[in-house]
C-alpha positions as CSV (number, residue, x, y, z in Angstrom):
1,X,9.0,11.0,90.3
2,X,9.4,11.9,86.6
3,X,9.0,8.5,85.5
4,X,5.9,7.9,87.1
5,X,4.4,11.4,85.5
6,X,5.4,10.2,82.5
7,X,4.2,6.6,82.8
8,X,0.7,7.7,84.0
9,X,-0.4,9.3,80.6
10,X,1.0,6.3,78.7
11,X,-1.4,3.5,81.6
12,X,-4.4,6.4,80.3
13,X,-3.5,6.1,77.3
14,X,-3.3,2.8,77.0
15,X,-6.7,1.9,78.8
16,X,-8.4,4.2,76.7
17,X,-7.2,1.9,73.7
18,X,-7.7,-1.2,75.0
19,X,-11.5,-0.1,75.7
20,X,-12.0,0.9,72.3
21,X,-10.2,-1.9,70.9
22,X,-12.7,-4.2,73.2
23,X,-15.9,-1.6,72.2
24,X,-15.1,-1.9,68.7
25,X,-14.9,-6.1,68.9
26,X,-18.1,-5.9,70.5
27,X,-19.8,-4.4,67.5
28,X,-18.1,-6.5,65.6
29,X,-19.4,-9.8,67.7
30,X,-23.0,-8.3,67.8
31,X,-23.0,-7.4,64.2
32,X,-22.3,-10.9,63.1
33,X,-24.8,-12.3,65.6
34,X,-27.3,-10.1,64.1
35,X,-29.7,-12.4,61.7
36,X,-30.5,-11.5,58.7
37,X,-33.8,-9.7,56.9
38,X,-36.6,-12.9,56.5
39,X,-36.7,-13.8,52.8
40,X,-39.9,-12.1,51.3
41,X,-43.0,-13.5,50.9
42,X,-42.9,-12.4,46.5
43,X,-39.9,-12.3,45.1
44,X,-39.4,-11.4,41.3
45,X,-42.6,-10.4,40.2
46,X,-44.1,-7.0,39.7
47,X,-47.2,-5.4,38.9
48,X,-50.4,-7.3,39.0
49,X,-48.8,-10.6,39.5
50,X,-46.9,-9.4,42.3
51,X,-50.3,-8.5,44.1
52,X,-52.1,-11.5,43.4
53,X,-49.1,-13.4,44.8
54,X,-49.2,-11.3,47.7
55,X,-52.7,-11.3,48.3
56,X,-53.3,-15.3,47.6
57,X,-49.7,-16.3,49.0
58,X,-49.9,-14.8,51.7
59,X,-53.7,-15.4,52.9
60,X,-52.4,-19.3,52.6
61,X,-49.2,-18.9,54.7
62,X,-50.9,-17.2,57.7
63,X,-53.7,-19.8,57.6
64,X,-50.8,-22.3,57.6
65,X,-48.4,-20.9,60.5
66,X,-49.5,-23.4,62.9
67,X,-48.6,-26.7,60.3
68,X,-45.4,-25.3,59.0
69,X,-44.3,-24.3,62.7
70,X,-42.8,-28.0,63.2
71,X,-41.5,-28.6,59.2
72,X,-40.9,-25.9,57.5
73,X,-41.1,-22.9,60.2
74,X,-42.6,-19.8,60.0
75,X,-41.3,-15.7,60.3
76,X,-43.3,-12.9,61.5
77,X,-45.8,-11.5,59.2
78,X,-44.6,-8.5,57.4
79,X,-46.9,-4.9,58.1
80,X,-46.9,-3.6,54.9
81,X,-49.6,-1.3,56.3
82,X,-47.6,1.6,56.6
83,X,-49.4,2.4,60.2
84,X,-49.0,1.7,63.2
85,X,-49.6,-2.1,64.2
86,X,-53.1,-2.7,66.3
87,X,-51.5,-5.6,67.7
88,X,-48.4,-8.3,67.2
89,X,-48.5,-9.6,64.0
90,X,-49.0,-13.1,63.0
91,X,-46.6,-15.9,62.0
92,X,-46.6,-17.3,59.1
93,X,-45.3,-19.8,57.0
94,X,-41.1,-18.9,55.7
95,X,-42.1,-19.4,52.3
96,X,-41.5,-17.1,49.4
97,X,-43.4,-17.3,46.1
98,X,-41.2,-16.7,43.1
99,X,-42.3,-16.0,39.4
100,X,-40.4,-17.6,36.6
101,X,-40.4,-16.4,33.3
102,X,-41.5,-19.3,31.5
103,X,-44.3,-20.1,29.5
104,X,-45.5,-23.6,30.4
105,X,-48.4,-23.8,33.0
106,X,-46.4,-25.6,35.9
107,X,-45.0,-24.6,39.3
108,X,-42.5,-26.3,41.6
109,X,-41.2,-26.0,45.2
110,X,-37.6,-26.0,45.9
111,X,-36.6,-25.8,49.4
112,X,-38.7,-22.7,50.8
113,X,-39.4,-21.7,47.9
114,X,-42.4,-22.3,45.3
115,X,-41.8,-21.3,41.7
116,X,-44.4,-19.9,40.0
117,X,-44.3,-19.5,35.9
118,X,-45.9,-17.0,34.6
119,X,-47.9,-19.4,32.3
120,X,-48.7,-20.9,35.4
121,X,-50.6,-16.7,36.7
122,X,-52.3,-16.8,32.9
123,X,-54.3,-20.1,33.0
124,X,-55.3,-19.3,36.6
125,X,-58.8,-17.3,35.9
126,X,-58.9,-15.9,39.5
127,X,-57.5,-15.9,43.0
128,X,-59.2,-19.2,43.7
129,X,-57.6,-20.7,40.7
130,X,-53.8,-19.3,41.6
131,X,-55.0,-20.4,45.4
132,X,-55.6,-24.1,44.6
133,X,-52.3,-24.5,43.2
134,X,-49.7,-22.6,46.2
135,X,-52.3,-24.6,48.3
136,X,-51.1,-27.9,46.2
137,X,-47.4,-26.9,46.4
138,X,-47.5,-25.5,49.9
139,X,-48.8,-28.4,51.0
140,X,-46.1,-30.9,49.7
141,X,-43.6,-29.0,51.6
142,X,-45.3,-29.2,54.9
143,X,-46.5,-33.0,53.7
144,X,-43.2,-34.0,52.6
145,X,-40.1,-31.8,54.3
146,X,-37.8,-32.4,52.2
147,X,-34.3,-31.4,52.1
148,X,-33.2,-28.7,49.9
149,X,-31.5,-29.8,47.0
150,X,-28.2,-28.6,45.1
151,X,-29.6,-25.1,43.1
152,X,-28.1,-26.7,40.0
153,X,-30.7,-29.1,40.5
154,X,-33.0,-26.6,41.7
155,X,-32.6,-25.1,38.3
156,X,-32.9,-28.0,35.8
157,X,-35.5,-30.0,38.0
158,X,-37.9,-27.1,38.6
159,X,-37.4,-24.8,36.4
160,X,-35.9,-26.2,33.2
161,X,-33.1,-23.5,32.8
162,X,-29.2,-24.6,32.8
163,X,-27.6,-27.6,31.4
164,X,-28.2,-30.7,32.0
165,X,-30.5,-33.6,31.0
166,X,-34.2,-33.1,32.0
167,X,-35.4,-34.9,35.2
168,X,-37.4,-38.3,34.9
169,X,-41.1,-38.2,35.6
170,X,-41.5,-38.8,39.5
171,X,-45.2,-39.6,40.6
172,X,-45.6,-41.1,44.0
173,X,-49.4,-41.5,44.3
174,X,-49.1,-41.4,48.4
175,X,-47.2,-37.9,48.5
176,X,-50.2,-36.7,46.0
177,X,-53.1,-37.5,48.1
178,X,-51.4,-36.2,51.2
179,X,-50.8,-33.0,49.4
180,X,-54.4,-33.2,48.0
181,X,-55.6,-33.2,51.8
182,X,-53.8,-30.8,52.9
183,X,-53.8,-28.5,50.2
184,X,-57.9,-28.4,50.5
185,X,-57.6,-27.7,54.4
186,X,-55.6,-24.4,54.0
187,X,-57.9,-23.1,51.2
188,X,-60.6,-23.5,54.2
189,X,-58.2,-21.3,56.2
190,X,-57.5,-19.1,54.1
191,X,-60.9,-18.7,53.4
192,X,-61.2,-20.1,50.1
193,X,-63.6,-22.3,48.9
194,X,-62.1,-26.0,48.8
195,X,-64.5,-27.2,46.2
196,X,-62.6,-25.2,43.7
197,X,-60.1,-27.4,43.9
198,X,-61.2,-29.9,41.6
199,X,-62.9,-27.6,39.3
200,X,-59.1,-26.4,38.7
201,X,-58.0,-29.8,38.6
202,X,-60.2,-31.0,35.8
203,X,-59.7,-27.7,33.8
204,X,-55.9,-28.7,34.4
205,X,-56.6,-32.2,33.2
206,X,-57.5,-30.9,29.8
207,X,-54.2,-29.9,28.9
208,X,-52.8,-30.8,26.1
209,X,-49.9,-33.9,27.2
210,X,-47.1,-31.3,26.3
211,X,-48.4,-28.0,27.7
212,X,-46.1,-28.7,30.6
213,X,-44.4,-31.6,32.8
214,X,-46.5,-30.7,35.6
215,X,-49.2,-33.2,34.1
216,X,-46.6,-35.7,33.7
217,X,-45.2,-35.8,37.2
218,X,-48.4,-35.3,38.8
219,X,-51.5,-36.8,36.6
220,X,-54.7,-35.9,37.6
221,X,-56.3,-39.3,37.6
222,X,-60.5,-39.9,38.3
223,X,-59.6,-41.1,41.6
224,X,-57.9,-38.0,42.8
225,X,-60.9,-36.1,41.7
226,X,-63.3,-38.4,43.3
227,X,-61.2,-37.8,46.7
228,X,-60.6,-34.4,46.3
229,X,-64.7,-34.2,46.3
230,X,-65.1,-36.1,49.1
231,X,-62.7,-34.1,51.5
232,X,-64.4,-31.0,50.5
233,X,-67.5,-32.8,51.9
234,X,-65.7,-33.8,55.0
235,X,-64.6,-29.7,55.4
236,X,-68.7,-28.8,54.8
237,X,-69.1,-31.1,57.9
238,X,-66.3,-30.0,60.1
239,X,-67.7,-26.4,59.2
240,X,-71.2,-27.1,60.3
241,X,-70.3,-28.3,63.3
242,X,-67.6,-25.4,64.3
243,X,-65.3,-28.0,64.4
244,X,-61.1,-27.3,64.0
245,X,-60.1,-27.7,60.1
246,X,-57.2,-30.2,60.5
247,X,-56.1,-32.4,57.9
């Protein structure tokens, strides 16, 4: 009898432990099944760039959620309200819009990412300007999916910081006009006006050859122009007959 009063503390005792031992792996399971924050739609920029990123960027990713949900997926639209949502909030596409500090008028996409310099925020006059070109870049990463590449690379290809010898000129004249195509759609979406598109891009052709290597990797020929005018005219149509704006 006196070793069973004994032993019956030390069972408790021991049940007790063993279901905080098992509580405490469960947080530990659920804690490292819990995904992480969505990357944010502006990321290191402040002030009145910041807003204008926020307020083009992200007019251009809702108006894209359905065309990045199959390449480059989307996340749930941020409230930054401060209220009480009126309803669920939108997808939109997962990209975040980064400024650079760098003084040449170019921007590049990486992965998720578009990289905006803040030469780049300076030529562009107004939010129709600065919309043209995330239009442009977001629409080689739904165009072209690509894989993300190494972020050394990352950094000497599209942004020019870190070692290493500077990238060749790539122009492939196919990706272009895709991206020219789309890029024109989602200012429709966004409600932008798609013939501002090549008013930017002629403005953009008047650069000086060294102002940046965006002109080098992505020349701004008569041709593009001459397409660019004749898909806004194909949106104008599509409009006027309530038609869905597809590219």
């Amino acid at each position: 009898m006196v070793i069973q009063l004994r032993a019956a503390p030390r069972r408790r005792r021991d049940a007790w432990r063993a279901a905080a031992t098992a509580l405490l792996l469960t947080g530990l399971v659920a804690a490292c099944q819990t995904p992480p924050p969505p990357p944010p739609l502006v990321a290191d920029a402040s002030g009145a760039d910041r807003a204008r990123l926020e307020r083009v960027g992200g007019a251009l990713v809702i108006g894209a959620a359905d065309l990045c949900k199959g390449t480059i997926g989307t996340r749930t639209h941020a409230d930054t309200s401060g209220g009480k949502s009126k309803g669920p909030l939108p997808a939109e596409c997962a990209i975040t819009f980064r400024e650079v500090p760098r003084d040449g008028v170019g921007v590049a996409a990486i992965g998720d990412e578009i990289l905006v310099s803040a030469g780049m925020l300076r030529f562009a006059r107004d939010d129709s300007d600065l919309a043209v070109v995330l239009a442009h870049r977001t629409a080689h990463l739904i165009a072209e999916h690509a894989a993300r590449p190494g972020f050394g690379a990352r950094l000497r290809d599209a942004v020019g910081f870190g070692p290493g010898p500077a990238p060749e000129p790539v122009y492939d004249a196919a990706h272009e006009y895709a991206a020219d195509r789309v890029s024109l759609f989602l200012l429709a979406r966004a409600d932008f006006d798609p013939a501002a598109a090549p008013r930017f891009w002629r403005r953009m052709a008047s650069l000086p050859p060294d102002a940046d290597d965006w002109l080098i990797r992505h020349p701004i020929t008569p041709e593009r122009i001459e397409r660019m005018d004749g898909i806004v005219a194909e949106i104008a149509v599509l409009r006027r007959a309530k038609q869905a704006l597809v590219p």
